[in-house]
C-alpha angles and dihedrals in degrees: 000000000000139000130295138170098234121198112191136169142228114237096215106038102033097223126123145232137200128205148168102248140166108240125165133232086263090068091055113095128253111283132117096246122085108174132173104246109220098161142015127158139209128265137166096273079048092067101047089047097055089045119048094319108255092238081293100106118076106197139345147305101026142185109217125207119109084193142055148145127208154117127298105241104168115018123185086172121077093222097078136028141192106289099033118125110227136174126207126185120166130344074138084284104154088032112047093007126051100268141214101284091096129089085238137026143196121206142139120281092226077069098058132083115197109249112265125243107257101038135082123209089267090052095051088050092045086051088037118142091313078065102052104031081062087043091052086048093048094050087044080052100058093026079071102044108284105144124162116272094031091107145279124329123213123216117191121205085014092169091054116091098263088041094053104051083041089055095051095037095048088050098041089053081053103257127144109250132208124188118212108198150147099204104080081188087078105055100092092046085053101052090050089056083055118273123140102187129042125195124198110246089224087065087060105028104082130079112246121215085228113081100211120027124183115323098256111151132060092201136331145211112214117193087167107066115185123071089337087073098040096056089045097054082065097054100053124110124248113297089004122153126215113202103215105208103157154359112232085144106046138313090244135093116203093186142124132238091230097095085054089048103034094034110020093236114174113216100204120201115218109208103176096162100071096028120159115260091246092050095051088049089052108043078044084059098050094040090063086044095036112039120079103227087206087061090038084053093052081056106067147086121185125233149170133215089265090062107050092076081074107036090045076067089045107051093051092053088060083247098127118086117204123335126329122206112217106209103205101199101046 
């Protein structure tokens, strides 16, 4: 038996309930992979997963966590065997499958990513799929052209997970960096990580009547979504590229198409849930060689599964700064 963070739901009222639980491999579904869970982490689905679900669970009960390190226990596959280090994040693993917030998982190998040199297993859950969601925006960035010097880059909701790791990456590559945020509590976290601008969110976060403003931003990575990134696609310089990578405000965009005819501005979505094997490997790479583990490190608050029924509150309420490492045996 080991431990899980169980959500269940009553049948009558409709309402649910998470707990720490024991629970037995034979609880786990079906997958060729068995690995030893250390560390997961908290994100928005996260969130919605451990409260009443946000369309995203399936059934229940349910085990949340789209992420998770570990080690590989039991393997089918011949990919992986008892002793390797792997990652997984996404693949909708913690919503429609059984997730990391478990002592032990089972998943399928084509899920798993072998864990990366240079990183341990709390590294890679303080990077988690914040991390490489911001890692996949970067390399869209400079796929299309991004290169340091070229201007400043704005980062909305730059306190947030995906925004902090863009924020150091960004920096650390040599990129100015400006943090958009509405926590001036932050200001001071998100200069250390390396920005050397903040913008108050309230300067961004309104519609304009005119479609395009000054050409202010060589490339930009929104987490916010909503009139946030439509006020920003005016502002970007010529041939300029925004990686779109969430919604937190607002899954709306009252925009016009005049910045992608006037400016040839490229508007890049980030899927990180459903990314090709080879990419992952990839963004995983740069992320051991990339990131600076000092500013990963400034990132993070630690957790245990007792803990996740409050900071899945939390999270949606905009109340978690950073990333947070789950550690699932504590």
């Amino acid at each position: 038996m080991f431990k899980a963070l169980v959500v269940e739901k009553d049948a009558e009222s409709g309402k649910t309930a998470a707990s720490v639980k024991q629970i037995g491999l034979e609880d786990l579904p079906e997958g060729e992979v068995v690995v030893a869970v250390e560390y997961s982490t908290v994100n928005y689905k996260d969130g919605l997963c451990i409260g009443p679900g946000g369309g995203l669970v399936r059934t229940y009960p349910h085990v949340p966590g789209i992420d998770f390190a570990g080690t590989v226990e039991q393997s089918s596959d011949p990919r992986y065997t008892a002793g390797d280090k792997v990652v997984l994040t996404g693949w909708r693993v913690g919503e429609a499958h059984w997730g990391g917030y478990a002592e032990k998982a089972r998943v399928r190998a084509d899920w798993l990513v072998p864990l990366p040199a240079g990183l341990d297993t709390r590294a890679a859950m303080a990077v988690g799929t914040a991390g490489l969601t911001a890692m996949l925006a970067v390399m869209a960035l400079e796929d299309h052209g991004l290169e340091p010097g070229a201007g400043p880059v704005l980062v909305t909701g730059a306190a947030g997970g995906v925004g902090s790791v863009a924020v150091a990456l960004l920096a650390a590559l040599g990129h100015e960096v400006a943090g958009v945020t509405g926590r001036p509590e932050t200001q001071d976290y998100l200069r250390h990580l390396g920005a050397s601008r903040i913008v108050p969110r309230e300067e961004i976060n309104e519609t304009v009547k005119r479609p395009l403003e000054g050409e202010t931003w060589a490339g930009c990575i929104d987490a916010v979504g909503g009139a946030m990134l439509a006020r920003a696609l005016g502002q970007m310089k010529y041939g300029a590229s925004v990686a779109a990578v969430g919604l937190a405000g607002g899954a709306g965009l009252p925009a016009t198409v005049i910045p992608f005819l006037l400016r040839g501005i490229n508007l890049l979505g980030i899927d990180s849930v459903m990314q090709p094997y080879d990419n992952r490997v990839r963004a995983w790479g740069r992320i051991a060689a990339d990131l600076p583990m000092d500013k990963l490190n400034a990132m993070v608050q630690p957790a245990t599964l007792s803990d996740l029924p409050q900071l899945g509150a939390d999270i949606l309420q905009g109340k978690v700064r950073g990333r947070v490492v789950v550690d699932v045996s504590a």
